[in-house]
mmCIF file of the N, C-alpha and C atoms, coordinates in Angstrom:
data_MODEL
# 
_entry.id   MODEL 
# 
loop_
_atom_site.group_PDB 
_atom_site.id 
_atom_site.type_symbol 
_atom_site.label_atom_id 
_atom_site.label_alt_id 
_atom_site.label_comp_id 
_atom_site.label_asym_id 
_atom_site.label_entity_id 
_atom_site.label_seq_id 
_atom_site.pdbx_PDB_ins_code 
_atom_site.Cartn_x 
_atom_site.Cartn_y 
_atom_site.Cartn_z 
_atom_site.occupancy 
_atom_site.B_iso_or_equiv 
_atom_site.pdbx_formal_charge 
_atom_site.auth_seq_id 
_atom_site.auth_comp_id 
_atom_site.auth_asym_id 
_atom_site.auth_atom_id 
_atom_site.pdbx_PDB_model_num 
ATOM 1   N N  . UNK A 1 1  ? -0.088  -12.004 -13.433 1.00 0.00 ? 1  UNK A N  1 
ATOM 2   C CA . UNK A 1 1  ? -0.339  -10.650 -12.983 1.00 0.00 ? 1  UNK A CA 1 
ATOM 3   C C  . UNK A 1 1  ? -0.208  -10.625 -11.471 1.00 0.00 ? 1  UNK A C  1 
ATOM 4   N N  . UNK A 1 2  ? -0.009  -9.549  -11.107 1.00 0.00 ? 2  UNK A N  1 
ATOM 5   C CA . UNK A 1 2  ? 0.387   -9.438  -9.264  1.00 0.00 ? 2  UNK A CA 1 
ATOM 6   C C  . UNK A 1 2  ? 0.510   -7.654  -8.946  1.00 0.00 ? 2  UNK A C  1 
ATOM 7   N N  . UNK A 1 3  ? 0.761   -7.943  -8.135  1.00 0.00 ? 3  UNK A N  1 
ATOM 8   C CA . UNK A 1 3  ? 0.377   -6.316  -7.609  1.00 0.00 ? 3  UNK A CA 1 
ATOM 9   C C  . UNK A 1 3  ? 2.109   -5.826  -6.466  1.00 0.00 ? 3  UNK A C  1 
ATOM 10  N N  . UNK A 1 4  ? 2.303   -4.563  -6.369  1.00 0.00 ? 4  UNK A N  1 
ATOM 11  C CA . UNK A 1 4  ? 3.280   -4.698  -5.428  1.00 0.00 ? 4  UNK A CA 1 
ATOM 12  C C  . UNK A 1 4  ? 2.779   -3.296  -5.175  1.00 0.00 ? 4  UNK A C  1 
ATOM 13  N N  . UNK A 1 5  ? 3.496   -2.872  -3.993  1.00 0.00 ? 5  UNK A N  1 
ATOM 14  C CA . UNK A 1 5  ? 2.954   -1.714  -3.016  1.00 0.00 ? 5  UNK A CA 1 
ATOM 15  C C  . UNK A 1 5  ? 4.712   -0.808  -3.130  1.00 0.00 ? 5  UNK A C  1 
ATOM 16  N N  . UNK A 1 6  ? 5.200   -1.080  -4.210  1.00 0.00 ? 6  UNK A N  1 
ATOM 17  C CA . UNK A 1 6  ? 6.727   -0.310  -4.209  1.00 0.00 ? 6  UNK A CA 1 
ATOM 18  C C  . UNK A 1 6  ? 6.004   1.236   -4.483  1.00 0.00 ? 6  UNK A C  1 
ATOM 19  N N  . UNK A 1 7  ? 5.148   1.675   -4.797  1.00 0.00 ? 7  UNK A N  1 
ATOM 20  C CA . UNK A 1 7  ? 4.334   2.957   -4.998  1.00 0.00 ? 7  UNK A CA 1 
ATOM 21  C C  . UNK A 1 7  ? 4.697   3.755   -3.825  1.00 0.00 ? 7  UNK A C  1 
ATOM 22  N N  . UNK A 1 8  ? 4.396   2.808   -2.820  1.00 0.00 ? 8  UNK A N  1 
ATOM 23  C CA . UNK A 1 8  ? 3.664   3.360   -1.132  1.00 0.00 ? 8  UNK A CA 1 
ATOM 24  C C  . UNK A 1 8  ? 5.063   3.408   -0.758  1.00 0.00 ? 8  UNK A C  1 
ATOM 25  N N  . UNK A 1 9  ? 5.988   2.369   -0.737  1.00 0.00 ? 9  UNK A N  1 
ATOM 26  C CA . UNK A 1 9  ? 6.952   2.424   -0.290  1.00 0.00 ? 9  UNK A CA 1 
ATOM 27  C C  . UNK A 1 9  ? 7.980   3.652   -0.131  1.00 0.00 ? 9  UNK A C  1 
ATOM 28  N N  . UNK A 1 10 ? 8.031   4.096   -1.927  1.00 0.00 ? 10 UNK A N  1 
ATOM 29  C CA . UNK A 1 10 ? 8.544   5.240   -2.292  1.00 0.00 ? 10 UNK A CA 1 
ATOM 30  C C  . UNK A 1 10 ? 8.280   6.726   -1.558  1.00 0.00 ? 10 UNK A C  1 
ATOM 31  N N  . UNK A 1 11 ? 6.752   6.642   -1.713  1.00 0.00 ? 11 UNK A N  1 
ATOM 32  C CA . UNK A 1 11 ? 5.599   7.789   -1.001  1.00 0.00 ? 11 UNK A CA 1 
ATOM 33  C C  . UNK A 1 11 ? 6.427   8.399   0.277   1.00 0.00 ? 11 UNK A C  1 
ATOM 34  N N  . UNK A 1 12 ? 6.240   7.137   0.961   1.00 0.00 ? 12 UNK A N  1 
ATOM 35  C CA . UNK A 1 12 ? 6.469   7.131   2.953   1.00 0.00 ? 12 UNK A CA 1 
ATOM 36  C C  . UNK A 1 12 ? 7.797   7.066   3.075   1.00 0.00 ? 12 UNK A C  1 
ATOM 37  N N  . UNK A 1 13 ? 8.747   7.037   1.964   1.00 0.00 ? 13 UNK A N  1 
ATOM 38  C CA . UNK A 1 13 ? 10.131  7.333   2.148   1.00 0.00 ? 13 UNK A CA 1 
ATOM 39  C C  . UNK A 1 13 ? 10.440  9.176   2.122   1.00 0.00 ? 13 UNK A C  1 
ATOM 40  N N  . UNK A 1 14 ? 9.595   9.470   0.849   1.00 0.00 ? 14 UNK A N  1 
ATOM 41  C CA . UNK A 1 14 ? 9.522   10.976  0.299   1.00 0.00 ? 14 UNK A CA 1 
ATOM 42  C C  . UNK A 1 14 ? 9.127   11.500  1.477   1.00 0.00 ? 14 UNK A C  1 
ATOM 43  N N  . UNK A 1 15 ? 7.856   11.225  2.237   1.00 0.00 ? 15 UNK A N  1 
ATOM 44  C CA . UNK A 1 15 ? 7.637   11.813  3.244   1.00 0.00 ? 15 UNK A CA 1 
ATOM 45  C C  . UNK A 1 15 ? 7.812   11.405  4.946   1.00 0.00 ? 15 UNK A C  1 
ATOM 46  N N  . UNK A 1 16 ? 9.309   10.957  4.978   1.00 0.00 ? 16 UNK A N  1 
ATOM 47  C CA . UNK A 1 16 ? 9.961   10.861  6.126   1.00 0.00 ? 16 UNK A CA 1 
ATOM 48  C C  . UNK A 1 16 ? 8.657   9.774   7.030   1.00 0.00 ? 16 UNK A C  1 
ATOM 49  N N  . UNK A 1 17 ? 8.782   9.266   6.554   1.00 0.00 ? 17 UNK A N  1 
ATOM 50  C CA . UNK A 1 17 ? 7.616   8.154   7.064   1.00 0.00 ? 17 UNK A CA 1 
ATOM 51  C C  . UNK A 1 17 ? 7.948   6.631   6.981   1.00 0.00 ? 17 UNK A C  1 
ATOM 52  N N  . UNK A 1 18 ? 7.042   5.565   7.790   1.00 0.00 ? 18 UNK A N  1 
ATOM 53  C CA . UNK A 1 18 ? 7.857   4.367   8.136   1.00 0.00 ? 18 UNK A CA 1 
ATOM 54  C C  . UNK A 1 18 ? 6.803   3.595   8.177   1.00 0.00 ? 18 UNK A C  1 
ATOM 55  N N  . UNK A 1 19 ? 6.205   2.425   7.925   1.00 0.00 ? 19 UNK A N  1 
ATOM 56  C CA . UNK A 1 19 ? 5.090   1.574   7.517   1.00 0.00 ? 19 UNK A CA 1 
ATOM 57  C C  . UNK A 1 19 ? 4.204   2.124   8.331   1.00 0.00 ? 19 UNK A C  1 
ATOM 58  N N  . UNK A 1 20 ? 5.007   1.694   9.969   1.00 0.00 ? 20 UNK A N  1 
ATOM 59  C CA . UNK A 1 20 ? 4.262   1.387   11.125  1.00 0.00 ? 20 UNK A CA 1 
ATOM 60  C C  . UNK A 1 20 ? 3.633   2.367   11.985  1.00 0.00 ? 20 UNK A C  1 
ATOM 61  N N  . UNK A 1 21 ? 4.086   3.598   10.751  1.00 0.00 ? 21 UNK A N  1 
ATOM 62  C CA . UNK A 1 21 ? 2.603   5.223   11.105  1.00 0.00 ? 21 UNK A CA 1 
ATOM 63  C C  . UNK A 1 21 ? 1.301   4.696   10.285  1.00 0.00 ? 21 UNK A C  1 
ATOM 64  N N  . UNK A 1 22 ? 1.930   3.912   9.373   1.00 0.00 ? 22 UNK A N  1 
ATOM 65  C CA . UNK A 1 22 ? 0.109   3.654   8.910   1.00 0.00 ? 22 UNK A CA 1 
ATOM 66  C C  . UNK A 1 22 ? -1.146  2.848   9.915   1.00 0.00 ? 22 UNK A C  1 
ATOM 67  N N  . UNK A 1 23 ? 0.057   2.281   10.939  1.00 0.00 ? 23 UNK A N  1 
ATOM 68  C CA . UNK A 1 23 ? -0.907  1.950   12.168  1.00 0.00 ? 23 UNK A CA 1 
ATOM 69  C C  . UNK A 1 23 ? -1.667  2.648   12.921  1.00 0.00 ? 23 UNK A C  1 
ATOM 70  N N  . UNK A 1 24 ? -0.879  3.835   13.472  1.00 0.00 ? 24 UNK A N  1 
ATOM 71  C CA . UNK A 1 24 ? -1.253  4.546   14.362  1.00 0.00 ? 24 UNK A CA 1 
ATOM 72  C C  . UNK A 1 24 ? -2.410  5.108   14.208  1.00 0.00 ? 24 UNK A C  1 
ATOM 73  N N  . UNK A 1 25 ? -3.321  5.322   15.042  1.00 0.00 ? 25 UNK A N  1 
ATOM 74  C CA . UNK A 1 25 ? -4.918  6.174   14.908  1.00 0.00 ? 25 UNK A CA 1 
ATOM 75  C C  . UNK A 1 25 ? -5.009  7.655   14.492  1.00 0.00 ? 25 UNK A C  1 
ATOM 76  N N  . UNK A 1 26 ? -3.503  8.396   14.522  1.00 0.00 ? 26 UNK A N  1 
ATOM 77  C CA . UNK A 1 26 ? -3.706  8.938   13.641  1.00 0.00 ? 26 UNK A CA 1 
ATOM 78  C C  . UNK A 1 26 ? -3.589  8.924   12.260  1.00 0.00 ? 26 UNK A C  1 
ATOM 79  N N  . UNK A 1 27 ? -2.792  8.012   11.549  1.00 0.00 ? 27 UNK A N  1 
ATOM 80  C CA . UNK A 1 27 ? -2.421  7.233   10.225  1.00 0.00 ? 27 UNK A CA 1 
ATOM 81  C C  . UNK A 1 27 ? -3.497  6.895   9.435   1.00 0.00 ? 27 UNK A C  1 
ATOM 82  N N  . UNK A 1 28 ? -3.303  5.870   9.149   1.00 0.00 ? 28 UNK A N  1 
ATOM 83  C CA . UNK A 1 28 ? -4.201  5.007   8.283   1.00 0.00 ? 28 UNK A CA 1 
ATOM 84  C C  . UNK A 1 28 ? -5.258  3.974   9.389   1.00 0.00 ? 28 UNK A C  1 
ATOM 85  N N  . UNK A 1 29 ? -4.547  4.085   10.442  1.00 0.00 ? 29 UNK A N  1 
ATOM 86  C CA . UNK A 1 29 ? -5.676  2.767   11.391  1.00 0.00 ? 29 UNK A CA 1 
ATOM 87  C C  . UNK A 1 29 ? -5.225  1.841   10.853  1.00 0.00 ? 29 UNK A C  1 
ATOM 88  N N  . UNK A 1 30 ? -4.766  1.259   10.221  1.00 0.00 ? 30 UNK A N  1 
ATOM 89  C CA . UNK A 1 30 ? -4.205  -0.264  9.892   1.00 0.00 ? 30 UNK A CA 1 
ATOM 90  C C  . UNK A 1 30 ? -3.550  -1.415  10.928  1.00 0.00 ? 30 UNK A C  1 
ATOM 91  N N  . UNK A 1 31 ? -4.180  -2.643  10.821  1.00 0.00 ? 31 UNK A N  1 
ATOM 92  C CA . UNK A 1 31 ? -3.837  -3.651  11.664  1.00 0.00 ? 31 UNK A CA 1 
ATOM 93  C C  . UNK A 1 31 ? -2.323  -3.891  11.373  1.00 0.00 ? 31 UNK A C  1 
ATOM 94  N N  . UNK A 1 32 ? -1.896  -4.860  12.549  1.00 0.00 ? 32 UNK A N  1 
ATOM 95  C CA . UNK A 1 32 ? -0.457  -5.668  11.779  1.00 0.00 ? 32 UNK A CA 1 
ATOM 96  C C  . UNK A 1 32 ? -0.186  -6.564  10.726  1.00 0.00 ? 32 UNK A C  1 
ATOM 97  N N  . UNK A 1 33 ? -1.504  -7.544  11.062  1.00 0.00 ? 33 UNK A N  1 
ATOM 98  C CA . UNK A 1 33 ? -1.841  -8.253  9.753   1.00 0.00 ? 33 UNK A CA 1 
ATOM 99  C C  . UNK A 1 33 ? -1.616  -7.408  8.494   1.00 0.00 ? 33 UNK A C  1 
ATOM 100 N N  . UNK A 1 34 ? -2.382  -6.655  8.268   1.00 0.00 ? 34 UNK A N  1 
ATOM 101 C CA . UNK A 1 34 ? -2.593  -5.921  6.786   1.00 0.00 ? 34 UNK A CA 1 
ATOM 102 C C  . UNK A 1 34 ? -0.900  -4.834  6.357   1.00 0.00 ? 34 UNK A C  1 
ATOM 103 N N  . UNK A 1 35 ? -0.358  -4.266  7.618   1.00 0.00 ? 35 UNK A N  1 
ATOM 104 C CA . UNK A 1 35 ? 1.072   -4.150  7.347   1.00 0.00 ? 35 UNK A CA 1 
ATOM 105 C C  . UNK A 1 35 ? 1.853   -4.777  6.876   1.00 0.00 ? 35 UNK A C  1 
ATOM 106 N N  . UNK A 1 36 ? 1.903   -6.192  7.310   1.00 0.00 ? 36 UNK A N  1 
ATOM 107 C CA . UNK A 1 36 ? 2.691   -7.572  7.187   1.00 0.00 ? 36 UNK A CA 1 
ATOM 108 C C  . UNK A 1 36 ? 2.117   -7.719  5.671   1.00 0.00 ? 36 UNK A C  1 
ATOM 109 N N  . UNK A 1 37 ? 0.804   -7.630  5.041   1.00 0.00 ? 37 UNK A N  1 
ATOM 110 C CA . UNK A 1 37 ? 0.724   -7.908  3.648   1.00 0.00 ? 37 UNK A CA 1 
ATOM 111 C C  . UNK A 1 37 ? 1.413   -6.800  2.959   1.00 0.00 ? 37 UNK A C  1 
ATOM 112 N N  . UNK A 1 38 ? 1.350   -5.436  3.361   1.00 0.00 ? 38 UNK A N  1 
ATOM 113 C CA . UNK A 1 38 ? 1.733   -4.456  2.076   1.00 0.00 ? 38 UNK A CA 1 
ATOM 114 C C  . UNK A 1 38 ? 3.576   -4.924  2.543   1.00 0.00 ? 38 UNK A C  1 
ATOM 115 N N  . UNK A 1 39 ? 3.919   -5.693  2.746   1.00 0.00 ? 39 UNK A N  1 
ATOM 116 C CA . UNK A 1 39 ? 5.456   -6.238  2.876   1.00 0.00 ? 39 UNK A CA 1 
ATOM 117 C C  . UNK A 1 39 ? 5.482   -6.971  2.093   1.00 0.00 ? 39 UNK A C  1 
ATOM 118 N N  . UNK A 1 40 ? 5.129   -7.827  2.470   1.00 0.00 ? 40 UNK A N  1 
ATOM 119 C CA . UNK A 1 40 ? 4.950   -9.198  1.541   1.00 0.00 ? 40 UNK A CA 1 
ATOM 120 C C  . UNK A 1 40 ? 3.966   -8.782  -0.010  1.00 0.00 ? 40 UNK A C  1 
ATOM 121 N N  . UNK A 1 41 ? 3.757   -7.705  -0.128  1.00 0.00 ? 41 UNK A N  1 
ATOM 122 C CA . UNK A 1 41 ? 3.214   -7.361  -1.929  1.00 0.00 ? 41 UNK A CA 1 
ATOM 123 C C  . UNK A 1 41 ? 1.906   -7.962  -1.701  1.00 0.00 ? 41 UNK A C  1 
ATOM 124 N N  . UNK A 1 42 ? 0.527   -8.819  -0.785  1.00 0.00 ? 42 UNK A N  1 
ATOM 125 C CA . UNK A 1 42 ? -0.262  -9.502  -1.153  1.00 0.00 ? 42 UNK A CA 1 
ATOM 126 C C  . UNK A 1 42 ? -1.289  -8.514  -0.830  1.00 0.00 ? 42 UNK A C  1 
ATOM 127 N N  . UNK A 1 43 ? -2.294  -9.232  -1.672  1.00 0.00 ? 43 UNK A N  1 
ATOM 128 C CA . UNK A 1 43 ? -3.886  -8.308  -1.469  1.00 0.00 ? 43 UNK A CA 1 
ATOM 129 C C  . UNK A 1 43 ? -4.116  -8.083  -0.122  1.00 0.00 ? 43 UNK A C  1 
ATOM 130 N N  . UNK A 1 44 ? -4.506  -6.772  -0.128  1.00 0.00 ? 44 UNK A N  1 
ATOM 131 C CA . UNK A 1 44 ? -5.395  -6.259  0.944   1.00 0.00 ? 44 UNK A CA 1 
ATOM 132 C C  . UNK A 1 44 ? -6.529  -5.529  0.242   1.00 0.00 ? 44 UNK A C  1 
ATOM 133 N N  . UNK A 1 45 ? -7.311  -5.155  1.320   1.00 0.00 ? 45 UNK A N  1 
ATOM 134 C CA . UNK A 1 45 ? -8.768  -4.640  1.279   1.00 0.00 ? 45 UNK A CA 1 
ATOM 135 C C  . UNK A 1 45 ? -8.898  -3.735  0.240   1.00 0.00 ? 45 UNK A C  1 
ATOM 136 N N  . UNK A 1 46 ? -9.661  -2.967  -0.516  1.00 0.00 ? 46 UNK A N  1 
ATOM 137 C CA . UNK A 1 46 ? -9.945  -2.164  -0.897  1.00 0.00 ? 46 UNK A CA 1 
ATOM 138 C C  . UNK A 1 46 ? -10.110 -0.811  0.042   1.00 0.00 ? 46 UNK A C  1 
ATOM 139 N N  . UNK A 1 47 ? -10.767 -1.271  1.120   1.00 0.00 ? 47 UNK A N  1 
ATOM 140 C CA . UNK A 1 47 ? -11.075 -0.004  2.402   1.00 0.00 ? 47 UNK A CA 1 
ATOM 141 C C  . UNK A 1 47 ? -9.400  0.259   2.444   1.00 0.00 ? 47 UNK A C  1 
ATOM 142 N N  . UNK A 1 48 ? -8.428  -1.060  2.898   1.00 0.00 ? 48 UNK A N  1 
ATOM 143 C CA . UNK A 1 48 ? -7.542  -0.568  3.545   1.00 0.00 ? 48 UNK A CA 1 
ATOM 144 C C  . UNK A 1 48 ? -6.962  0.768   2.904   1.00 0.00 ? 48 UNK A C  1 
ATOM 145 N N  . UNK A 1 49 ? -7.214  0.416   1.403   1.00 0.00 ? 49 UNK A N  1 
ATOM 146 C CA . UNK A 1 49 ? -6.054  1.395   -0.150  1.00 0.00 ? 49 UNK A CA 1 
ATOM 147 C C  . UNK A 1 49 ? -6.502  2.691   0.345   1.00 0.00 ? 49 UNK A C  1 
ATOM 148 N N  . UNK A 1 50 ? -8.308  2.599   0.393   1.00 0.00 ? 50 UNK A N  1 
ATOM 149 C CA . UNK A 1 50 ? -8.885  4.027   0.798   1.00 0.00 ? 50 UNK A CA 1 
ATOM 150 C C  . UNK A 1 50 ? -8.273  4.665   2.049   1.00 0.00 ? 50 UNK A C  1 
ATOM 151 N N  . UNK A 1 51 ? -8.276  4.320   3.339   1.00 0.00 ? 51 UNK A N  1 
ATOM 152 C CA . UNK A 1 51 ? -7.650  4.533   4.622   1.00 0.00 ? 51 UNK A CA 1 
ATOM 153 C C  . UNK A 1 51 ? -6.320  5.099   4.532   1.00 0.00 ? 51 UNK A C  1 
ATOM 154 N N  . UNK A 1 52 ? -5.114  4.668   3.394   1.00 0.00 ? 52 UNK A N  1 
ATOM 155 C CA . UNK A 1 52 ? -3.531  4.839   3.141   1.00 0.00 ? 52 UNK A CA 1 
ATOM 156 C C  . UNK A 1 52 ? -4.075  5.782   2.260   1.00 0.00 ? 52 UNK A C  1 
ATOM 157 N N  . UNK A 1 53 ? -4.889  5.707   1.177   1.00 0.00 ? 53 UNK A N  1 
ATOM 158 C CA . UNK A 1 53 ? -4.505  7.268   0.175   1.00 0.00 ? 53 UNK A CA 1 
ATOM 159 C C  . UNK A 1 53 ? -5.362  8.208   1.296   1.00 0.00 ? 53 UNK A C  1 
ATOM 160 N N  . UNK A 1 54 ? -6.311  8.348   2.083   1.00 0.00 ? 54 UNK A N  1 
ATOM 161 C CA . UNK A 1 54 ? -6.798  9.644   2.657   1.00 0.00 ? 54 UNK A CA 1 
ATOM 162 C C  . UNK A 1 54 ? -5.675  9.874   3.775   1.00 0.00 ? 54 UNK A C  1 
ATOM 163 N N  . UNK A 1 55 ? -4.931  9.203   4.384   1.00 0.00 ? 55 UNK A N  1 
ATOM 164 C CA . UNK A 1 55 ? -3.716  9.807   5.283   1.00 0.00 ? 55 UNK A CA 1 
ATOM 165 C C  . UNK A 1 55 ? -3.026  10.262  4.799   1.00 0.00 ? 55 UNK A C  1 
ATOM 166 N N  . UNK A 1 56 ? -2.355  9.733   3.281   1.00 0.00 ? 56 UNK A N  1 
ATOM 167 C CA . UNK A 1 56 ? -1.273  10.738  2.780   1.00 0.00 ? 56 UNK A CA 1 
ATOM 168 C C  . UNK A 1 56 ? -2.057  11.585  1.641   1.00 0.00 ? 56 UNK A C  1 
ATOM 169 N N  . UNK A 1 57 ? -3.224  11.802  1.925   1.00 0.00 ? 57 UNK A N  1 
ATOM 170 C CA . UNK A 1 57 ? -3.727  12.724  0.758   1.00 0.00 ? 57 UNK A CA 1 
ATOM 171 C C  . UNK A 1 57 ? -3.202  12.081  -0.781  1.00 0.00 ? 57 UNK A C  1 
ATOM 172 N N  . UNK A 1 58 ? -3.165  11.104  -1.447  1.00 0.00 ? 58 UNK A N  1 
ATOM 173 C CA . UNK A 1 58 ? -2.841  10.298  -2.441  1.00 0.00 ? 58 UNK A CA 1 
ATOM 174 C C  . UNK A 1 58 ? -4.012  10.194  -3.361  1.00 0.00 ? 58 UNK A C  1 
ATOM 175 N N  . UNK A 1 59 ? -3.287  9.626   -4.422  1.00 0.00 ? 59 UNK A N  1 
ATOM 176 C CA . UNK A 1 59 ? -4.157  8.675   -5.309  1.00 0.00 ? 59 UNK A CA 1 
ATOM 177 C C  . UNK A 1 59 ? -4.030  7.132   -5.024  1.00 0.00 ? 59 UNK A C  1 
ATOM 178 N N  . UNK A 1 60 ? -4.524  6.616   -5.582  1.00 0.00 ? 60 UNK A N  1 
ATOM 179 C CA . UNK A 1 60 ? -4.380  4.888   -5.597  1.00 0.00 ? 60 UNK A CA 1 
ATOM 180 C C  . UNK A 1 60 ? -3.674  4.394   -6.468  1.00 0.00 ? 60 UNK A C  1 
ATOM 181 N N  . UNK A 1 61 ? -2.729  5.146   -7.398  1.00 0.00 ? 61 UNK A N  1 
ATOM 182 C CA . UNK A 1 61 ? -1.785  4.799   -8.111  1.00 0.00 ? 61 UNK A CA 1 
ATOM 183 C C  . UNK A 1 61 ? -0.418  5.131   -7.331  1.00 0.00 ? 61 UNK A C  1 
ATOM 184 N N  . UNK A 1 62 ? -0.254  6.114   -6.172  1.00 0.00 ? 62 UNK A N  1 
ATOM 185 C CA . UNK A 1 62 ? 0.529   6.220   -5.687  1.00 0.00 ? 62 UNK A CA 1 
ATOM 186 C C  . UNK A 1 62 ? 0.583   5.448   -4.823  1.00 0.00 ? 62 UNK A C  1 
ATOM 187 N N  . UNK A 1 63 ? 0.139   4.350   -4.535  1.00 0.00 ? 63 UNK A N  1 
ATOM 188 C CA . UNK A 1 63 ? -0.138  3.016   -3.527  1.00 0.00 ? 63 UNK A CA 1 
ATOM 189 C C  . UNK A 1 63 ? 0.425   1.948   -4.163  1.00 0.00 ? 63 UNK A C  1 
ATOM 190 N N  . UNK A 1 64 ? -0.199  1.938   -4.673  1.00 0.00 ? 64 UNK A N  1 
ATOM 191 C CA . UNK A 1 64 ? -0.164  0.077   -5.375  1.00 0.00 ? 64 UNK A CA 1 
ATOM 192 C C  . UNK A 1 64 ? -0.374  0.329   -7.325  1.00 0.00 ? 64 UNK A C  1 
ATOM 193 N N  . UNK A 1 65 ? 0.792   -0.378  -7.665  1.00 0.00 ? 65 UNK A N  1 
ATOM 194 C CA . UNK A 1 65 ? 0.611   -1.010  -9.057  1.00 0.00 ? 65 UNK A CA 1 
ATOM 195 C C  . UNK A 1 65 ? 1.020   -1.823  -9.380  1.00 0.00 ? 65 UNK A C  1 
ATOM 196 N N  . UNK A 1 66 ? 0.157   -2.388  -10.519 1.00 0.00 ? 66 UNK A N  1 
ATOM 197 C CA . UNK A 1 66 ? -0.076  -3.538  -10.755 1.00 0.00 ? 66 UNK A CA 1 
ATOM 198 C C  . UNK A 1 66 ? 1.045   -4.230  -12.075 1.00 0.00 ? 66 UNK A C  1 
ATOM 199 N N  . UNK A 1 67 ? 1.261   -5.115  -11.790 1.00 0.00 ? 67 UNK A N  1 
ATOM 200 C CA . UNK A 1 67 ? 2.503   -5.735  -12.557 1.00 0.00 ? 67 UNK A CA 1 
ATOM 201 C C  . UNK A 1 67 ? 1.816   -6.913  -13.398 1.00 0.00 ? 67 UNK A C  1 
ATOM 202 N N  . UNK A 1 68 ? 2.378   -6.820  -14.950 1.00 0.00 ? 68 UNK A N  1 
ATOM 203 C CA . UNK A 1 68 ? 1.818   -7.718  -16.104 1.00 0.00 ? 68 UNK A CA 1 
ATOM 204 C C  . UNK A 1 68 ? 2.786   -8.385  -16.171 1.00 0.00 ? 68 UNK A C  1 
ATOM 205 N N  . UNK A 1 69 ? 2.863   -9.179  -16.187 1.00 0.00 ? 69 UNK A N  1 
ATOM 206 C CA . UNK A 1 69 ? 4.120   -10.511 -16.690 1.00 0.00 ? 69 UNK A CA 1 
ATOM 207 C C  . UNK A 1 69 ? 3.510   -10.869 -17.986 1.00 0.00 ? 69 UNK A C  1 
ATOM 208 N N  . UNK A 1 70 ? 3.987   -10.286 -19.306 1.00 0.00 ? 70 UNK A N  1 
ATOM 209 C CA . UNK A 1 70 ? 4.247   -11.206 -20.423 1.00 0.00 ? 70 UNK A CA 1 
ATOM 210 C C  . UNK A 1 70 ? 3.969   -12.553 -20.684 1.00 0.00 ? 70 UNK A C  1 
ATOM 211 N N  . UNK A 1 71 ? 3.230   -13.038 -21.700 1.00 0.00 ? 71 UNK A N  1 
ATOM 212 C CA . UNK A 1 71 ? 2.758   -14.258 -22.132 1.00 0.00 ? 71 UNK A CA 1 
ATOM 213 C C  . UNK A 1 71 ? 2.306   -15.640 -20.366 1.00 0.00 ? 71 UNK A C  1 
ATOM 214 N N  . UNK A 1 72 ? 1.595   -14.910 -19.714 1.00 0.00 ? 72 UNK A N  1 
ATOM 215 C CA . UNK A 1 72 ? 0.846   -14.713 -18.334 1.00 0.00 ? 72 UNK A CA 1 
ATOM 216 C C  . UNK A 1 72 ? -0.675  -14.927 -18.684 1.00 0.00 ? 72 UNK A C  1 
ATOM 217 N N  . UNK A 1 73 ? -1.354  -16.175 -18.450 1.00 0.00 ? 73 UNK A N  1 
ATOM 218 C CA . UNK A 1 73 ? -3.060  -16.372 -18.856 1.00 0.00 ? 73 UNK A CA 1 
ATOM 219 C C  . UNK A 1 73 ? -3.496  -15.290 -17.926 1.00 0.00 ? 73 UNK A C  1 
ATOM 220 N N  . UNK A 1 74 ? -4.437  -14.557 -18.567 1.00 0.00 ? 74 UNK A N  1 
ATOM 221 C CA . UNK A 1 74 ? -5.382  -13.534 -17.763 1.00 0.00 ? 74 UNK A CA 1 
ATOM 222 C C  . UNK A 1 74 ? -6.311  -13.815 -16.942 1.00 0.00 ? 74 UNK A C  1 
# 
C-alpha cells in the first residue's frame, strides 16, 4: 500500500497553480522539505493535508489517494 499526491497535482494544474504557491504565506505555509515529499509521493503530516485542502478550499480526497497493490500484506 502507498499513497501518491497525483490528486493535488491534477487540482493545482486545474487551477493555474504550481507546487511552490503552496509555500507562500498566503498558500498553504508549507516548508521545502514537505514540498520535496508531496514530489517524491512520501508521507507528510496530517496538519500539512489540512493547510493544502483549506487553501484550495478541497477535500482530502482531492489531495492524496491511496494506492492498494494486489496480493500486498496489510
Amino acid at each position: 500500500m502507498g499513497i501518491t499526491y497525483k490528486p493535488l497535482r491534477h487540482i493545482l494544474i486545474d487551477r493555474n497553480l504550481e507546487m511552490k504557491d503552496l509555500r507562500d504565506k498566503n498558500g498553504a505555509n508549507l516548508n521545502s522539505s514537505t514540498i520535496t515529499r508531496l514530489n517524491k509521493d512520501e508521507y507528510i503530516s496530517l496538519k500539512s493535508i489540512e493547510d493544502i485542502c483549506r487553501f484550495l478550499n478541497c477535500r482530502i480526497e482531492d489531495v492524496v489517494e491511496v494506492i492498494v497493490v494486489e496480493g500486498e500484506d496489510k
